[in-house]
Phi, psi and omega in degrees: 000129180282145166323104178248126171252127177291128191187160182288179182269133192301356139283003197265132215266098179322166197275165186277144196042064179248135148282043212286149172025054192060007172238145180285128180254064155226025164298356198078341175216167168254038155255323171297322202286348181264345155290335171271351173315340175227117183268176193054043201272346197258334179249312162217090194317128206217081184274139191266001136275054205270351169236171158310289193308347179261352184262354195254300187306327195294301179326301189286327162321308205263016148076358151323330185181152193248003184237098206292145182229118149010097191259117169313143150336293189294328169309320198301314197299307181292352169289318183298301200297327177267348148323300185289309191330293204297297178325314188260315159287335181285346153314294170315302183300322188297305199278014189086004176255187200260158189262136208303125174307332195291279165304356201280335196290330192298292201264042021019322200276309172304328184288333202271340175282173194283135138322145153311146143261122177279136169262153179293075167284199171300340186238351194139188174247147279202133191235134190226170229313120203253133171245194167307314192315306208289249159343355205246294194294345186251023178233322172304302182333311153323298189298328203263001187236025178246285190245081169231329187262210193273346189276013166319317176259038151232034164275112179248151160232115207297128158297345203283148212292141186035052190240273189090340204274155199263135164211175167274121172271112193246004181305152187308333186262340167094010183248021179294095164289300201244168195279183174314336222278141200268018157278316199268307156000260168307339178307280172326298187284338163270026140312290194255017170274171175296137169279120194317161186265140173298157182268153179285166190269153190261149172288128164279139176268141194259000000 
């Protein structure tokens, strides 16, 4: 009988800005959110998947699965390749262009593997045998009907200078400009205050 974990569903879009196990979840979807496992990608690259055992911790973060399960060498790499893959189309999508065959090849090949299946348990519902592979595969799958579909053109790339980061724009007006992070934040808005009025000068008395 295959191994079954209990879990949301791998389309189900994490709540914004939620933080798990060190890793941040407010992209909207989690294929944007395994595009941010490496932050800082423009200034100082800080990658959160730097092990097997960080790539097992990411799964179970992403609600893929609730029990961490023990990831290959070769998986954690092909996790980073389909990380860049998804990261560089979703760019691509921001900018109107078209997409490098080489990724569309990455993430098609991952989509193509057996999916978790989902089940009925005793509490709700149960996702079964799901391995990394499996769990890999419900995330390219994300990536490829996100950006295939129509909601592609609320794909954002956080403007802000050496950010980088890719999100869903799920706001109600479709004008959600800069990502979650309270850098780029605060960034924006002193930016965009008003600049104080000179003060006025006082007349000199003879």
């Amino acid at each position: 009988m295959p191994v079954r974990h209990r879990a949301a569903s791998p389309q189900s879009p994490a709540p914004k800005g939620e933080l798990r196990d060190g890793f941040k979840f407010g992209a909207g979807r989690l294929a944007l959110d395994l595009a941010a496992t490496l932050p800082g990608r423009f200034t100082s690259p800080a990658d959160q998947l730097q092990t097997t055992n960080d790539l097992s911790r990411w799964l179970v973060a992403a609600g893929l699965t609730e029990q961490p399960q023990q990831a290959s060498p070769e998986e954690l790499v092909a996790a980073r390749e389909l990380r860049e893959g998804i990261y560089r189309l979703a760019v691509a999508r921001t900018r109107g262009e078209s997409f490098s065959a080489r990724d569309r090849a990455i993430v098609n090949r991952w989509a193509a593997e057996p999916p978790p299946a989902p089940q009925l348990g005793p509490r709700g519902l149960m996702w079964a045998g799901a391995g990394v592979r499996g769990q890999l595969s419900a995330v390219a799958r994300e990536a490829a009907e996100l950006l295939g579909g129509p909601r592609s053109e609320r794909v954002r790339a956080c403007p802000q200078d050496g950010c980088g980061t890719v999100f869903l724009d799920t706001s109600t007006a479709g004008k959600r400009r800069f990502c979650g992070k309270t850098a780029c934040a605060n960034k924006t808005a002193r930016k965009q205050a008003p600049k104080a009025p000179p003060a006025p000068q006082r007349k000199r008395t003879r």
